[in-house]
GUVEXKE-611060 format. One line per field, with one value per residue (C-alpha): z negated, y, x negated; residue in three letters. Coordinates in nm, 3 decimals. Example, Ala and Ser with C-alpha at 12.3 -4.5 7.8 and 13.67 -1.06 7.14 Angstrom:
2
c3: (-0.780; -0.714)
c2: (-0.450; -0.106)
c1: (-1.230; -1.367)
rest: (ALA; SER)
This chain:
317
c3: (-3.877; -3.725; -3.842; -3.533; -3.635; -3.610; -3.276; -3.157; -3.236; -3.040; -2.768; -2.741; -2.728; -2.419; -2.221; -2.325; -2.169; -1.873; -1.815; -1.812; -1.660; -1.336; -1.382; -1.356; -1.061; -0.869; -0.987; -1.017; -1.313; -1.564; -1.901; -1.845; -1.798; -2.116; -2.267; -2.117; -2.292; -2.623; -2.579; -2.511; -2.830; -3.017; -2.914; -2.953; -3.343; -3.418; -3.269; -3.482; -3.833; -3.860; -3.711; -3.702; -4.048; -4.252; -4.145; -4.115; -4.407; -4.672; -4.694; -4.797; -5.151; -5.405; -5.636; -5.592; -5.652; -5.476; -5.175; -5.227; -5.249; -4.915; -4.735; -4.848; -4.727; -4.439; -4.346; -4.405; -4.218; -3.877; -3.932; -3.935; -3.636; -3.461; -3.524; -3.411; -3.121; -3.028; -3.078; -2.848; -2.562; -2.626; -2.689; -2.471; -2.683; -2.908; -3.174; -3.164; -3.226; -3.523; -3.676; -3.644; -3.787; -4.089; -4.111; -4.084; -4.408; -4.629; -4.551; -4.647; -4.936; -5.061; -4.926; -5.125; -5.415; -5.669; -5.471; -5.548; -5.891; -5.955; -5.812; -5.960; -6.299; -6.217; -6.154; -6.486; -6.663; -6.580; -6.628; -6.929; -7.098; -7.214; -7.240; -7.147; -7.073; -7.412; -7.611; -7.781; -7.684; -7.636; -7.317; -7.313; -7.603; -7.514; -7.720; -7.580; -7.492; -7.183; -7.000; -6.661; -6.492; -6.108; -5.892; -5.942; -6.227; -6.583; -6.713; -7.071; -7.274; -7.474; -7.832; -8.081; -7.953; -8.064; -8.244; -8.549; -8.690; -8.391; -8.224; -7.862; -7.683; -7.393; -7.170; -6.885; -6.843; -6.544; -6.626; -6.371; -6.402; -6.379; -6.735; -6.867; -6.677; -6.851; -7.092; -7.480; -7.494; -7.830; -7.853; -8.123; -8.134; -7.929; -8.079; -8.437; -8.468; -8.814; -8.968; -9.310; -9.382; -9.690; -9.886; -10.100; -10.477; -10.674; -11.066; -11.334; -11.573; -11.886; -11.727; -11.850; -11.531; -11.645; -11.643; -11.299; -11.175; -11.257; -11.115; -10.824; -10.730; -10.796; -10.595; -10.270; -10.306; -10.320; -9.991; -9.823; -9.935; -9.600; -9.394; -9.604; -9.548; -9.156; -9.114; -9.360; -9.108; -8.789; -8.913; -8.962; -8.619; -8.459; -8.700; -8.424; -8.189; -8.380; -8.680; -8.963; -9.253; -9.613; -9.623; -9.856; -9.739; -10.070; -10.173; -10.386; -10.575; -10.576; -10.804; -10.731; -11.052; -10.885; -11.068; -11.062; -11.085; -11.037; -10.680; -10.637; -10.216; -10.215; -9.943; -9.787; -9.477; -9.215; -8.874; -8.633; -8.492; -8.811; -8.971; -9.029; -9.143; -9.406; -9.514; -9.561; -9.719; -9.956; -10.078; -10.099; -10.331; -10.531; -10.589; -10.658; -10.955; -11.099; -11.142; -11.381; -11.651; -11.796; -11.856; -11.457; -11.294; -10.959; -10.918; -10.715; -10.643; -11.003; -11.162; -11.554; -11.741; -12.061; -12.189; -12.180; -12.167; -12.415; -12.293; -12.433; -12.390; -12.445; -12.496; -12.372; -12.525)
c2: (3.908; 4.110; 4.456; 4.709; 4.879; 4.639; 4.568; 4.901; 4.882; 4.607; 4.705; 5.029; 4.850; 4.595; 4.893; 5.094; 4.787; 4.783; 5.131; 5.115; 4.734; 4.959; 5.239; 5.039; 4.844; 5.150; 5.278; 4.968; 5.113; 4.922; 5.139; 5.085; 4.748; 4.706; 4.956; 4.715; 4.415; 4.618; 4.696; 4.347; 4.193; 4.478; 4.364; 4.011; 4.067; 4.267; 4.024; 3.716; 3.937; 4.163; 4.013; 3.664; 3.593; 3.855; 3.833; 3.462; 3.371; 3.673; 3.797; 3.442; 3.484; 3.570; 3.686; 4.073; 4.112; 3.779; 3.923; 4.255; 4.109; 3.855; 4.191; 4.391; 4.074; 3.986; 4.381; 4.394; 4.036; 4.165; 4.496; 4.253; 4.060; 4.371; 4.494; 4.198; 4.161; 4.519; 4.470; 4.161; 4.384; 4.700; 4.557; 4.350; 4.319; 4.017; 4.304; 4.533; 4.288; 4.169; 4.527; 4.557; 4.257; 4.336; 4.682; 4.487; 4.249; 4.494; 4.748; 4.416; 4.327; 4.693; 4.737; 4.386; 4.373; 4.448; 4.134; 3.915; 4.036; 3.932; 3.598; 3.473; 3.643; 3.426; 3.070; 3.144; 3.158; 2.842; 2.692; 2.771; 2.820; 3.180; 3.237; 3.070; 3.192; 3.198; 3.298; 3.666; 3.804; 4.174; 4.288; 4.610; 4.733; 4.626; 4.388; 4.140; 3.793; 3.659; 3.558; 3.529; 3.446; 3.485; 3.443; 3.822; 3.954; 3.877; 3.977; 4.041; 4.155; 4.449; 4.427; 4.756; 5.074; 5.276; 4.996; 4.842; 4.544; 4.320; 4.352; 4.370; 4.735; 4.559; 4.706; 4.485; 4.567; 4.394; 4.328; 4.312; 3.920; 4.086; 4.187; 3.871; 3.882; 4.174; 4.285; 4.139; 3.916; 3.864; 3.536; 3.547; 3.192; 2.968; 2.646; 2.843; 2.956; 3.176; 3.488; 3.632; 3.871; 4.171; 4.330; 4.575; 4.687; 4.961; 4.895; 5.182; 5.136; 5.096; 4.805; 4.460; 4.372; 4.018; 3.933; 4.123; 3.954; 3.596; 3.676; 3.786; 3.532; 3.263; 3.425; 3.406; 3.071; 2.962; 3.103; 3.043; 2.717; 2.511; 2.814; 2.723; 2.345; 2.399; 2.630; 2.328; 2.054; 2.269; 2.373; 2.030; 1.911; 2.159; 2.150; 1.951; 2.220; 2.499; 2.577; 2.657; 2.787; 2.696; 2.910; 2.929; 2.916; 2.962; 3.297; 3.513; 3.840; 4.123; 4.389; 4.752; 4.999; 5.369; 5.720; 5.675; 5.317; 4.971; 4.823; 4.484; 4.352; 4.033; 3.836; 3.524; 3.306; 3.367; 3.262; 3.488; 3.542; 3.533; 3.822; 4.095; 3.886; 3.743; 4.068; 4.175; 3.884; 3.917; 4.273; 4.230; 3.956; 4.075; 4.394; 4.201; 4.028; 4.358; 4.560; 4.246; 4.354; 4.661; 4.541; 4.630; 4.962; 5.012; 5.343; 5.612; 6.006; 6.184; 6.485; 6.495; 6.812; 6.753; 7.118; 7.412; 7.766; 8.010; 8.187; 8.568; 8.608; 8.990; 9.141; 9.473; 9.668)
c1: (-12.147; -12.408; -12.395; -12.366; -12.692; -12.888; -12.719; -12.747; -13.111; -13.175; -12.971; -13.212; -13.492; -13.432; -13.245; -13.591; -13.822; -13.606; -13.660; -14.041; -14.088; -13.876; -14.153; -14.436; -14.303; -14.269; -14.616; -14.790; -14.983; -15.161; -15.098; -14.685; -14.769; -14.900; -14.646; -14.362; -14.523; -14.568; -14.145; -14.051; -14.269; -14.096; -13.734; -13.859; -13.992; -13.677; -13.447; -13.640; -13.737; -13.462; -13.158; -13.167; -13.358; -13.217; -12.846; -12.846; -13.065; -13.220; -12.794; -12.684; -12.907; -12.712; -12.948; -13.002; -13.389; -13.473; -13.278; -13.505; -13.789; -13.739; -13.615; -13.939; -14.141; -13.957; -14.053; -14.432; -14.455; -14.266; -14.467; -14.775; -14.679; -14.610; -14.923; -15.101; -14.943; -14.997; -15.364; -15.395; -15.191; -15.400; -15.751; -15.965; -16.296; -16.304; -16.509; -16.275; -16.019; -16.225; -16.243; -15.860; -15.777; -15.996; -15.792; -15.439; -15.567; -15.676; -15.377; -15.154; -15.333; -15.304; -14.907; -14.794; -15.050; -14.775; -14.528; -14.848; -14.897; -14.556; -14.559; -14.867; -14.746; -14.377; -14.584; -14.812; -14.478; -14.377; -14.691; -14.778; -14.440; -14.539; -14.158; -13.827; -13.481; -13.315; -13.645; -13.632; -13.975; -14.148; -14.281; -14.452; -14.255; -13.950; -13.737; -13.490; -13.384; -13.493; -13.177; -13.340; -13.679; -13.712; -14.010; -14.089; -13.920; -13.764; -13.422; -13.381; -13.093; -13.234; -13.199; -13.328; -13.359; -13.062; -12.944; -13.092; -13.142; -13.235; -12.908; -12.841; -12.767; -12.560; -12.847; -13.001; -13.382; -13.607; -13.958; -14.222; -14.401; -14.738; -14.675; -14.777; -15.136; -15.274; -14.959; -14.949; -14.655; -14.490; -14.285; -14.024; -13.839; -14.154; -14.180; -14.136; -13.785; -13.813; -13.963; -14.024; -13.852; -13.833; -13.547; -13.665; -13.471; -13.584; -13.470; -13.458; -13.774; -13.486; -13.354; -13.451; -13.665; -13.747; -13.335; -13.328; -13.631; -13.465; -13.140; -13.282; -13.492; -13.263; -12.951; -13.230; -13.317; -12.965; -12.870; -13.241; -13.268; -13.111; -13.344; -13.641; -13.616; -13.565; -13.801; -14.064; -13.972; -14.035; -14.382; -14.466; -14.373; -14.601; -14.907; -15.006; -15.023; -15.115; -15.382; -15.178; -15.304; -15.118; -14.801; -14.537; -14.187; -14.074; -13.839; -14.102; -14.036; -14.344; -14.333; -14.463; -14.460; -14.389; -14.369; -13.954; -13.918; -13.999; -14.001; -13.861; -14.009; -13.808; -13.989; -13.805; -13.796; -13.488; -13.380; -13.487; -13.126; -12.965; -13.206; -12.976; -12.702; -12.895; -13.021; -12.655; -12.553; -12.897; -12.815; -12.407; -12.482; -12.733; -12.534; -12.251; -12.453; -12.605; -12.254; -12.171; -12.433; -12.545; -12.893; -13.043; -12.959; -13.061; -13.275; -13.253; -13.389; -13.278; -13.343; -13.361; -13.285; -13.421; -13.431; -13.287; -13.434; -13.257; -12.953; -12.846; -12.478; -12.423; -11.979; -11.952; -11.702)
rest: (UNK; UNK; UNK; UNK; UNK; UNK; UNK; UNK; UNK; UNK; UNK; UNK; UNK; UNK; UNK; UNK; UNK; UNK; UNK; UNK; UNK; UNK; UNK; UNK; UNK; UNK; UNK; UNK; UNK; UNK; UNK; UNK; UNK; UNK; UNK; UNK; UNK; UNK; UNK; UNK; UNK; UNK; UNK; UNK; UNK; UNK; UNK; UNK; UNK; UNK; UNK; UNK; UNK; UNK; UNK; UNK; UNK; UNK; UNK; UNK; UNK; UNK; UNK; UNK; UNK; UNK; UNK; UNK; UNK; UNK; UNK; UNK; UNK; UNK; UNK; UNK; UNK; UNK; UNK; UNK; UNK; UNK; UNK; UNK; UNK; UNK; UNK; UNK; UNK; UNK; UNK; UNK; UNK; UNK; UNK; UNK; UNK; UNK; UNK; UNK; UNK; UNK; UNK; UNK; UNK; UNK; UNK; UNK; UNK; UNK; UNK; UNK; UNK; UNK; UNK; UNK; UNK; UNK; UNK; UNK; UNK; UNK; UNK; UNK; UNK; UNK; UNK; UNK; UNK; UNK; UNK; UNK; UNK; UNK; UNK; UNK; UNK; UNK; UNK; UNK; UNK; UNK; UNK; UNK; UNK; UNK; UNK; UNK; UNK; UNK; UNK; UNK; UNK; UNK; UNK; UNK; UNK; UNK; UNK; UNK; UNK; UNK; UNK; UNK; UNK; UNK; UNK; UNK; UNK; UNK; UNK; UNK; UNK; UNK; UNK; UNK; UNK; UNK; UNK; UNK; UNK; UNK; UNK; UNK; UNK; UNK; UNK; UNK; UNK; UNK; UNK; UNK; UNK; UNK; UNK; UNK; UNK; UNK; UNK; UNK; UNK; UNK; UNK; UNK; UNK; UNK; UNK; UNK; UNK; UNK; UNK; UNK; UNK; UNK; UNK; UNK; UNK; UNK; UNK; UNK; UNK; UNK; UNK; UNK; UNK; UNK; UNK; UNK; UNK; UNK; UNK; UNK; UNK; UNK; UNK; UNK; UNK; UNK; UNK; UNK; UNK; UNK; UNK; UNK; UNK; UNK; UNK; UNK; UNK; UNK; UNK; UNK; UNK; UNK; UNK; UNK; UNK; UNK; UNK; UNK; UNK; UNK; UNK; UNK; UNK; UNK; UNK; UNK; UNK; UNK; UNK; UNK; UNK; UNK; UNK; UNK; UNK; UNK; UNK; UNK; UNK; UNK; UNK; UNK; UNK; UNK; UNK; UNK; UNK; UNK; UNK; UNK; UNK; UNK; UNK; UNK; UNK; UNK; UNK; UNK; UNK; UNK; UNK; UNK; UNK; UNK; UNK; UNK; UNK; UNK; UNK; UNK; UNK; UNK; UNK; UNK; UNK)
């Protein structure tokens, strides 16, 4: 249905070109002649932009922003006609209409610069495969996964912010597509679908850090080992695309010698999804294996009184 506004609208406008066609044919004067032709164009462009294409065609798209964005077009483009129109009522002189047609272009190259932005940014997307729906990416600092790409904008479900450890918020942001023309874009899962990633230990400098070391290393390559061999095979497929230089995907143990104690960075490869939930299983089990001996203590901020200043104790009578 029609909405009555729009109706309304319309209605004013024909009543309005009635009003001054009857002037003029009393008068007979050339200026209402051309303002009766300027009414009737008006009614006409209404009737065609405003009425007929938006309720019959823009409200049938589902999609919220693509029915925005056809709305904010279908706008400037009746505003355009409009104003060509106008001109070719108004001015005679094929200059003059040259000068205002120049005007009109570079007023709608200024009003829908952004709109174009957008689009081109939306095709290069496609294109190139910067980043798909489903890929966890960062666009101008913001971290999500891309659960929607439209001809103007992208859709992610945020992830960080408030929450750590790469897990979502439940917070929809929209991302202008002329991000990716002069924005960095950084592509978590493209092609490569794994990270390295740290968990670091500090160990008391009385605990036998060879045993610790050992135990360690060997509790990460247990439950890395099917994520290491993945993560092999999938940087072999694309060598291909990419220059790779010689990695190891191997679990590794560096050790860092501070004034309290010694630093174990455990450094290992992990899904990208699946990075905090390694990380907990990581440090459950490795804590798990330290509480069984006595040899490895796990450090932490301690202050050692190792002497005593001399106390007086004084009984009063």
């Amino acid at each position: 249905m029609v909405r009555r506004s729009r109706l309304l609208v319309l209605s004013c406008l024909i009543l309005v070109s009635i009003i001054v066609w009857f002037v003029n044919f009393n008068y007979n004067n050339p200026y209402l002649l051309k303002a009766t032709y300027t009414l009737i164009a008006l009614a006409v462009i209404y009737f065609f932009f405003e009425v007929l294409f938006v309720e019959l065609v823009t409200n049938r798209v589902k999609d919220s922003k693509t029915r925005y964005s056809l709305r904010k077009i279908i706008s400037i483009l009746s505003i355009a006609v409009f104003f060509l129109v106008s001109i070719s009522i108004w001015i005679i002189e094929t200059q003059n209409i040259l000068i205002a047609l120049g005007l009109l272009g570079a007023a709608i190259a200024f009003a829908i610069q952004d709109i174009f932005k957008n689009f081109i940014g939306g095709i290069m997307i496609y294109l190139n495969g910067i980043y798909r729906v489903g890929d966890r990416v960062e666009i101008n600092q913001k971290f999500g996964d891309v659960i929607d790409i439209s001809v103007f904008y992208t859709t992610l479900m945020e992830t960080r912010e408030w929450v750590a450890g790469d897990q979502a918020t439940g917070r929809l942001t929209t991302i202008p597509n002329a991000s990716v023309l002069a924005g960095t874009i950084q592509n978590y899962t493209k092609d490569f679908t794994f990270m390295w990633d740290e968990l670091t230990i500090p160990i008391t400098y009385d605990s036998d850090w060879k045993e610790a070391s050992t135990k360690i290393i060997d509790i990460v390559k247990k439950e890395t080992n099917q994520v290491s061999e993945n993560a092999k095979k999938t940087m072999e497929k694309i060598e291909g695309k990419y220059y790779f230089t010689q990695r190891s995907l191997d679990p590794a143990i560096f050790m860092t010698l501070t004034d309290n104690w010694i630093t174990f960075a455990i450094r290992y490869v992990t899904e990208v999804r699946t990075r905090r939930t390694l990380h907990d299983l990581l440090t459950r089990t490795i804590l798990t294996e330290i509480e069984k001996t006595e040899k490895i203590k796990i450090a932490s901020t301690t202050l050692n009184i190792t002497q005593f200043p001399p106390i007086n104790v004084k009984a009063e009578k």
